[in-house]
C-alpha positions, 0 to 999 in steps of 0.5 A: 457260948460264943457264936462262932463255936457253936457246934451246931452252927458249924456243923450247919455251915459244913452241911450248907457247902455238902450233904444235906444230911448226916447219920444219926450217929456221925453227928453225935460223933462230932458234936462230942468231939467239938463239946471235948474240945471246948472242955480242954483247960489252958493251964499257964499265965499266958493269954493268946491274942485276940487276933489268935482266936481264929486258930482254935476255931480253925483246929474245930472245923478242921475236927469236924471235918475229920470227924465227919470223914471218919464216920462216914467211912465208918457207918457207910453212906446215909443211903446205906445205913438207912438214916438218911433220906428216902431216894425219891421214888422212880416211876416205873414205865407205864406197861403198854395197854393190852389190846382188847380182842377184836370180836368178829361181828357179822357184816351188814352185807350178810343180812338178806334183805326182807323176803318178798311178802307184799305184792302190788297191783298196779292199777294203771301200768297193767302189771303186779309183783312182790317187794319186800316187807315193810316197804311202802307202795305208792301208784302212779296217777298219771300215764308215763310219756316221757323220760323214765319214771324215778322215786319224784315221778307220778307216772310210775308205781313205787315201793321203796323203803321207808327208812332210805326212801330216795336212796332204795326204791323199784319203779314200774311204768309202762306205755304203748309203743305207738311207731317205734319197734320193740328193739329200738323201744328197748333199746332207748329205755335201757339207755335213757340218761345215765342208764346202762352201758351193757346189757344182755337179753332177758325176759320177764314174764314171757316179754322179751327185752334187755337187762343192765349188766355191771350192777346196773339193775334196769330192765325193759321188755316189750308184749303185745304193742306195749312196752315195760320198763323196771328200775331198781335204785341204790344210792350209797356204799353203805352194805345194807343196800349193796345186798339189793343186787342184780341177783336180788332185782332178778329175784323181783322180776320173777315175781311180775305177771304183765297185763298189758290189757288193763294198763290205762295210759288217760290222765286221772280224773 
């Protein structure tokens, strides 16, 4: 067999210059056509010329060719017929991702604070109340004279909270009122530093004075020549201590009983 009738190479170089792959029964097809025409007997003496012989390769392709055409429109498309390749696989879109329904959970600010359980005593400012439960208590150990008592001061009691500490505290104080008036006493406390800007009147335990108004929870009375101050502090937005508001610091005062009697204003021994 020559090399350049070989029906499969031929068929090969077609299938290089177009489809890829042919159907089981069109390749059959031409390669019996090509074996047939291999088979065919020149009868005569003559003998064609060498440089003649492309012509019957010529006529094979040109078989082929035609083979190939006629069998496609015979046996349909590879695709349709089933013998050809698989189609590749197209990705379906990926179906958007269900939202997960929100669940509706309560907000922190709903929480009450813990109920007024404890009560402190003061042995130095002349004056007992309730705090929260679970709060931690801390006496003052020297007299107040200057400024206003916060959570560092050792002049004022306080309970604050255990887990905010600095950020969720009351302090109490309290010192004679010496030459100052009740109101400009008042008046000087509520304003001390950052204090309030607004204040309306209040009492608390019978003791006149003022209160912070627009959330600030300051308050400073006045009894018997001497003069009280209670400071509420909150630090941070987050809605735990939000709950700790002017209704819930009224709430606290009302628990105070004030003696000014038994304040003791001489440093500790």
């Amino acid at each position: 067999m020559s090399t350049e009738r070989d029906p499969e190479r031929l068929i090969h170089a077609f299938l290089m210059e177009g489809q890829t792959e042919l159907a089981d029964q069109v390749f059959d097809t031409v390669r019996a056509t090509i074996e047939r025409k291999r088979q065919r007997v020149v009868i005569g003496p003559w003998r064609l010329p060498t440089m003649n012989r492309i012509v019957p390769i010529g006529v094979g392709a040109a078989a082929v060719v035609v083979a190939l055409i006629a069998g496609t429109q015979l046996l349909g498309s590879p695709a349709s017929s089933g013998a050809g390749p698989t189609p590749s696989a197209v990705a379906s879109p990926t179906a958007p991702a269900t939202p997960t329904p929100s669940v509706a959970v309560s907000s922190a600010a709903d929480i009450p604070p813990p109920p007024l359980t404890e009560t402190f005593a003061s042995a130095r400012h002349g004056i007992t109340f309730s705090y929260p439960s679970g709060w931690v208590a801390r006496p003052a150990t020297q007299p107040w004279k200057l400024g206003v008592p916060d959570y560092m001061s050792d002049a004022g009691d306080v309970v604050s909270d255990p887990v905010r500490k600095g950020d969720l505290w009351i302090s109490v104080a309290s010192q004679p009122l010496g030459a100052s008036t009740p109101d400009a006493w008042v008046a000087k406390q509520i304003a001390w530093d950052d204090g309030c800007k607004t204040t309306e009147p209040t009492t608390v335990d019978g003791a006149a004075g003022l209160i912070g108004t627009d959330d600030c929870t300051r308050a400073a009375v006045t009894i018997d020549g001497r003069g009280y101050f209670i400071w509420l502090y909150t630090s941070g937005v987050d809605r735990p201590i939000q709950a700790y508001d002017r209704a819930w610091f009224e709430g606290v005062l009302a628990t105070m009983h004030l003696q000014p009697k038994q304040a003791v204003d001489s440093a500790s021994s």
